[in-house]
C-alpha positions in Angstrom: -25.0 -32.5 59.7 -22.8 -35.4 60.6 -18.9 -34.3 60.0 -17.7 -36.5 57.2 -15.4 -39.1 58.0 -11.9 -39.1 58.0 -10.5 -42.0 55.8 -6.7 -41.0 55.2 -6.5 -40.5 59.0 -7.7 -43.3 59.7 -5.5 -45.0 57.1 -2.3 -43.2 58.2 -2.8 -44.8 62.4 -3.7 -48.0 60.6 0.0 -47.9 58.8 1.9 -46.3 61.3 0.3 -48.8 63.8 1.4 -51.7 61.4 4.7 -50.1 61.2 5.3 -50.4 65.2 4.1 -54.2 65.5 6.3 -55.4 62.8 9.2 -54.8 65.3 7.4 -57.7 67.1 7.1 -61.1 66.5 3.3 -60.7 65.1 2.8 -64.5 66.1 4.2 -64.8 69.5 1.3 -62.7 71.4 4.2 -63.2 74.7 7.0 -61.0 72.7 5.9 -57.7 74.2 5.2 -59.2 77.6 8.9 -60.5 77.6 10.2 -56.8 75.9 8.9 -55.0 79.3 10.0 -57.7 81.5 13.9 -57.4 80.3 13.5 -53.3 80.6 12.2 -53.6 83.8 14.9 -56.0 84.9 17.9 -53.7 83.7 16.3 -50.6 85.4 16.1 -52.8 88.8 19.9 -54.0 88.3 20.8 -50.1 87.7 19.4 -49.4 90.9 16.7 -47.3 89.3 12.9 -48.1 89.6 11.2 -49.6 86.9 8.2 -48.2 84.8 4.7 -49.4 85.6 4.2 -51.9 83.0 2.5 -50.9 79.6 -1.0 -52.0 79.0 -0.7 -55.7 77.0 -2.5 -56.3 73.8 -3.0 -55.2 70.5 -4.5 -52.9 68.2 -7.4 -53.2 66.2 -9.7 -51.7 63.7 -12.9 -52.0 64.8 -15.9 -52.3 62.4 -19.7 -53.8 61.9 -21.0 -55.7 59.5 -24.5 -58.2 59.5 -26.0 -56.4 62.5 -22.6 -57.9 64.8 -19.4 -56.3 65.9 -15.9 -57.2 64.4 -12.2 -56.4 64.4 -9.3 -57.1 62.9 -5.5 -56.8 64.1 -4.4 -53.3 62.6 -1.2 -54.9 61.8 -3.3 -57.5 58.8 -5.2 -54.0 57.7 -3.7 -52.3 54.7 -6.1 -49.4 54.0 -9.9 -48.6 54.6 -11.5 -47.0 51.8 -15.3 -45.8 51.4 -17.4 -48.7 49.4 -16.8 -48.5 45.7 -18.5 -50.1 42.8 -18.7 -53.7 42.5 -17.8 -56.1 39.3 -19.1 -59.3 39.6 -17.2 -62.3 39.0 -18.8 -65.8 37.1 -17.2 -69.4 38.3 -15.9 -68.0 41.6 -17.1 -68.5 45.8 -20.2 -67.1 46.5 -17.7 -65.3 49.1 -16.6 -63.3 47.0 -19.1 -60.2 46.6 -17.0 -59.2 43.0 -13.8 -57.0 42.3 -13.3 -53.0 42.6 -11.0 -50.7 41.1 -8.6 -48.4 43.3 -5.9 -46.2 42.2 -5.2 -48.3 39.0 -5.4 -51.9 41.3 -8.0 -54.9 40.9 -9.4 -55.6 44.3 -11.3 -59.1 44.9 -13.8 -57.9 47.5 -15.1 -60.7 50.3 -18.2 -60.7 51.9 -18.0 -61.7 55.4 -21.7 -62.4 55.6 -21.6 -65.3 53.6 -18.0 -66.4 55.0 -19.9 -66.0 58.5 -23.6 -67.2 57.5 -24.7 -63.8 58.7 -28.0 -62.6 57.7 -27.7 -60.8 54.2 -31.0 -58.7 55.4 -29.0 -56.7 57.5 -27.1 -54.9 55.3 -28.2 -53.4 52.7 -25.6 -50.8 51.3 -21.9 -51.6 52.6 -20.2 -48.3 54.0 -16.7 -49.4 53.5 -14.1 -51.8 52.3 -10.8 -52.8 54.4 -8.1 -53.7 52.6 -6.2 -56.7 54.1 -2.8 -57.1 52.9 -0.6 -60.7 53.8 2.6 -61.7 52.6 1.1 -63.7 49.4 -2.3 -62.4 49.4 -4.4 -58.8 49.1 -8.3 -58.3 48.8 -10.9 -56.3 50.7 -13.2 -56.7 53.0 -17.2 -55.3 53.0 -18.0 -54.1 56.4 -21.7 -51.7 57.3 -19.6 -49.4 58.3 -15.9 -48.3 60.3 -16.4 -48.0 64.3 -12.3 -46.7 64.0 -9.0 -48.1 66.2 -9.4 -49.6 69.6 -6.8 -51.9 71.8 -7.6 -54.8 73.6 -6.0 -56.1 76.2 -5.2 -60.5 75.4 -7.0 -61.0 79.2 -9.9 -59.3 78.0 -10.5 -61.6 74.4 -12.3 -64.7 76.0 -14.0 -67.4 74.1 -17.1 -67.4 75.8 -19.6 -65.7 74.2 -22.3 -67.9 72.2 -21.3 -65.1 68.8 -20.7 -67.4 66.0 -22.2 -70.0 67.6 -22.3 -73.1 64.7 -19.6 -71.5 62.6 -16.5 -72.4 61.9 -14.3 -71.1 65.5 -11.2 -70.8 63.8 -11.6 -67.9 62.2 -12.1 -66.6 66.1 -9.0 -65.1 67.9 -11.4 -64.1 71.0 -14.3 -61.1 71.9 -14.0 -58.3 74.2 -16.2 -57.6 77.2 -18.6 -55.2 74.5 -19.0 -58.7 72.0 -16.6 -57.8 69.1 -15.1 -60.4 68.0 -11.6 -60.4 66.6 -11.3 -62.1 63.7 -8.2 -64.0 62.1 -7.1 -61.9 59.4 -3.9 -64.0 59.2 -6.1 -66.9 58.4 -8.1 -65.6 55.8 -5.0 -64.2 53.9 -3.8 -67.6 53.6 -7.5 -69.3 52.7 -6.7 -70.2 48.8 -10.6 -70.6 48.6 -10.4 -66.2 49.0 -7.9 -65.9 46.6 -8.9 -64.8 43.3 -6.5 -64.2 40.0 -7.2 -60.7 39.2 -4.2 -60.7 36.7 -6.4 -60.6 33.4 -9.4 -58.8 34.4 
């Protein structure tokens, strides 16, 4: 039988990895470059040779969803929790799938299918939610189900691949080598068309 899988240690490298990038500058992708660049320069003026150069990039969470691979920056993710039950909503985007309860908290729940124009065949019981958590704006997330942490190096996010071909590219920050795209979780936080007043349900 398949092991069960491990949510709050997933969740815990998701926060501690949050933790570390918010010593960065999350929107200048050159911040760490430059960070290695000055150490290496003081250990060279001290005489002493400097460290080969950490691997550049960033870290995701990794995930399916509509038959495709996705990610998003682990620094945007919040939590990921098994699916829960769905509530759904009259008079708002047919992006939004409903809202879920979680430890006392209203959760609008996006579908990224729709968002995407994925086909809605391919999925027909979402594994998982991931919570995505900006400075004004929470919600979560269906995916099929969690594929877990991964970095990518910024060399190896081109544009190139035809995924998402037709769709809206901005919500595209690049796609690895395998085809998972990284999508711009920063972007969707700030979409007012995904937020949803949860206040009086």
């Amino acid at each position: 039988m398949t092991a069960a899988f491990d949510w709050e240690a997933l969740s815990r490298r998701l926060e501690a990895a949050g933790a570390g990038l918010a010593a960065l500058d999350r929107f200048d992708p050159t911040a760490q470059e430059r960070l290695l660049a000055e150490r290496a320069a003081a250990l060279a003026a001290a005489g002493a040779a400097p460290e080969p150069a950490a691997p550049t990039g960033i870290e995701v969470l990794a995930f399916r969803c509509g038959g495709e691979r996705y990610a998003f920056d682990s620094a945007w993710v919040a939590r990921v929790l098994p699916a829960l039950p769905l509530t759904a909503l009259p008079g708002v985007p047919g992006v939004v799938a409903g809202i879920a309860m979680w430890e006392g908290e209203v959760l609008a729940v996006v579908d990224l299918r729709v968002l995407l124009a994925l086909p809605l065949t391919e999925l027909a019981e979402p594994g998982a939610l991931i919570v995505l958590r900006g400075e004004a704006n929470r919600f979560a997330v269906l995916a099929d189900a969690i594929d877990g942490t991964r970095h990518f190096p910024h060399e190896h996010l081109g544009h190139d691949q035809p995924l998402l071909a037709g769709q809206d590219a901005s919500w595209l920050l690049g796609v690895a080598p395998d085809r998972t795209a990284l999508l711009d979780a920063r972007r969707l936080l700030a979409d007012a068309a995904l937020t949803v007043n949860t206040d009086h349900q």
